[in-house]
C-alpha positions in Angstrom: -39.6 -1.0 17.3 -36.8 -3.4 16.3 -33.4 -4.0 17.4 -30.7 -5.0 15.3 -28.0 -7.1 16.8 -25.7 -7.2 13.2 -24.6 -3.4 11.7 -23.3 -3.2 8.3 -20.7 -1.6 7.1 -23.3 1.3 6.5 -25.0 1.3 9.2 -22.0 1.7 11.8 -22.0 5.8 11.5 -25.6 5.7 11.0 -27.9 6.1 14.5 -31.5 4.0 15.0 -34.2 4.8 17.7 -32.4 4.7 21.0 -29.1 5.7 19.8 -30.2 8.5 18.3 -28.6 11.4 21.1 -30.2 15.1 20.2 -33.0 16.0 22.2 -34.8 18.3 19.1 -35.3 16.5 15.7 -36.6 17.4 12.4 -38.9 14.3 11.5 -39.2 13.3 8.0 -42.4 10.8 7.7 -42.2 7.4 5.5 -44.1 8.8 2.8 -41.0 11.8 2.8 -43.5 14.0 4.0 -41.9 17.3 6.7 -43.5 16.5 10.1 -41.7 19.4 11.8 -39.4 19.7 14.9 -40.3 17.3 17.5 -38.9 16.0 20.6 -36.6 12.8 21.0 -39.6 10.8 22.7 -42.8 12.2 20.0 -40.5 11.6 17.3 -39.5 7.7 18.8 -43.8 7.3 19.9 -44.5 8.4 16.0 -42.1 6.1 14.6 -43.8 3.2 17.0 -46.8 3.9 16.4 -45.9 3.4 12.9 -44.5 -0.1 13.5 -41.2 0.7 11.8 -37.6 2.6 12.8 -36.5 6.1 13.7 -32.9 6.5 11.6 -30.5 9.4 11.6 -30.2 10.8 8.3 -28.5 13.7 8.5 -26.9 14.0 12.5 -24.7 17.3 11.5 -27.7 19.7 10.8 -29.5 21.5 13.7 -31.7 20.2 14.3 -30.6 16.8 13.0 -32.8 15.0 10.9 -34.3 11.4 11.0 -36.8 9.7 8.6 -39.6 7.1 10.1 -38.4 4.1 7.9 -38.0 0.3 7.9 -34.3 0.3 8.8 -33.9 -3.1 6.8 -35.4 -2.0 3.3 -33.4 1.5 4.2 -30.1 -0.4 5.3 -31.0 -2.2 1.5 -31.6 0.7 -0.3 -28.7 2.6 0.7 -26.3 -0.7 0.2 -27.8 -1.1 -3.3 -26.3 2.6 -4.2 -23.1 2.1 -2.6 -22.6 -1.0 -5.1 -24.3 0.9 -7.9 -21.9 4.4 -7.3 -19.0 1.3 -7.3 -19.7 0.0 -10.4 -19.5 3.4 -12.3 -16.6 4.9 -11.0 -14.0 3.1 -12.7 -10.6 4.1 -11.4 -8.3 5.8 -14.1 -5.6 3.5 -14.4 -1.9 4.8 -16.3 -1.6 2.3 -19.5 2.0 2.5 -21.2 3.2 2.5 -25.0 6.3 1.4 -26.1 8.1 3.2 -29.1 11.6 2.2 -30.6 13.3 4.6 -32.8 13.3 2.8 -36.0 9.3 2.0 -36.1 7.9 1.5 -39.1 5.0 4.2 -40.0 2.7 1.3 -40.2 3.6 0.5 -37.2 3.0 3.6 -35.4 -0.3 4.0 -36.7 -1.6 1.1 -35.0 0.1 2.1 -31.6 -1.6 5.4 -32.0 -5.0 4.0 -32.3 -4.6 1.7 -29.5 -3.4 5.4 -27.5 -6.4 6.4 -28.4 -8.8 3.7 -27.5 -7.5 4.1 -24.0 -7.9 8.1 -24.2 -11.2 6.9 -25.4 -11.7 4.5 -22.0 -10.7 7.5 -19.8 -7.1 6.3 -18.8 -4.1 8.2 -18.7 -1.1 6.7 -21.3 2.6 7.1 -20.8 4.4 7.1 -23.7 8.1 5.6 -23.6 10.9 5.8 -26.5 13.3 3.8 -25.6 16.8 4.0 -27.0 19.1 0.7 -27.8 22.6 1.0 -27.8 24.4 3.6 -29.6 20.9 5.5 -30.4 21.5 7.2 -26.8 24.2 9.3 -29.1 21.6 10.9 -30.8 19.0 11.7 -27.9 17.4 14.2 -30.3 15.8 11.8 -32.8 13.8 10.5 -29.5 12.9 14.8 -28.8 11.6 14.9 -32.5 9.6 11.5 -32.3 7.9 13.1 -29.4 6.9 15.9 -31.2 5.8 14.0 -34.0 3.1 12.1 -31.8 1.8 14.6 -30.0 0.9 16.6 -33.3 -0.5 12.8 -34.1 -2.5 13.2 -31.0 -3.3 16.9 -30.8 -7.0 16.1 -31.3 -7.5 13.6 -28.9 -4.9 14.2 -26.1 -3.4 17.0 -23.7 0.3 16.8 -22.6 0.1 16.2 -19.0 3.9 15.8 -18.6 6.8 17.2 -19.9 9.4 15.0 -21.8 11.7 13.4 -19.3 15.0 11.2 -19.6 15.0 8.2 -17.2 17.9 5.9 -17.8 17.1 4.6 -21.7 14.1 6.1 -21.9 12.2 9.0 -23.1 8.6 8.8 -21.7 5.7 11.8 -21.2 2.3 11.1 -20.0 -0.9 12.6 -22.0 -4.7 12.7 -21.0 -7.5 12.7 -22.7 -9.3 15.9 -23.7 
């Protein structure tokens, strides 16, 4: 049996050979095989015996169970799907479009497909009309361009927030589907 003076940052709530505290165990062998309900010390001999570890898999069932395992290619294993798990969840991040009032229809069809590229990507896109000088007279024509791009974006987006005035601004926030 092996001690390990350095712990990982996954190995700090999980409990080796001697640490391990419950006096029943469920023993899982190295080939994943049951081995049944043993005692602390037959679980600790069996995993001598076998020349590798006793590890805590799962300390909040009754009994808890531990697996007979080489804690280093375990401690690997289990640090290789903490970076795997990282690399796929890729945090939704709020991207932002800028409108004016006078755009060109050109124009807005190319802001619309970049909307919809990041619908595509899995973000979240606020949407901002922003009003210059006297245009804040006629707060409706910003109301009616809304409208206008969500029936654009019917197919690939759902309103997540209302239309809401903030200073100059006009902005509402739409997922994808």
């Amino acid at each position: 049996m092996r001690t390990y003076k350095r712990r990982s940052e996954i190995s700090k709530s999980i409990r080796i050979n001697e640490e391990i505290r419950a006096d029943e165990l469920r023993v899982i062998g190295s080939d994943g095989e049951q081995l049944g309900i043993m005692s602390r010390s037959d679980a600790l001999k069996a995993a001598e015996e076998a020349g590798v570890d006793l590890v805590e898999i799962s300390p909040n069932a009754t009994p808890p169970v531990v697996k007979i395992v080489d804690w280093g290619k375990y401690q690997y294993q289990k640090m290789k799907e903490l970076q795997k798990s990282k690399k796929n969840s890729k945090p939704s991040e709020l991207k932002q479009m800028r409108f004016g009032l006078k755009i060109g229809a050109g124009d807005l069809d190319i802001k619309l497909r970049k909307i919809r590229e990041f619908l595509a990507a899995g973000h979240k896109v606020r949407i901002q009309i922003f009003y210059r000088g006297r245009e804040m007279a006629h707060k409706e024509l910003g109301f009616e361009m809304i409208d206008r791009i969500i029936a654009l974006l019917e197919d690939d987006a759902i309103l997540e927030q209302k239309p809401q005035m903030a200073g100059r601004n006009l902005s509402i926030v739409v997922r994808s589907k």
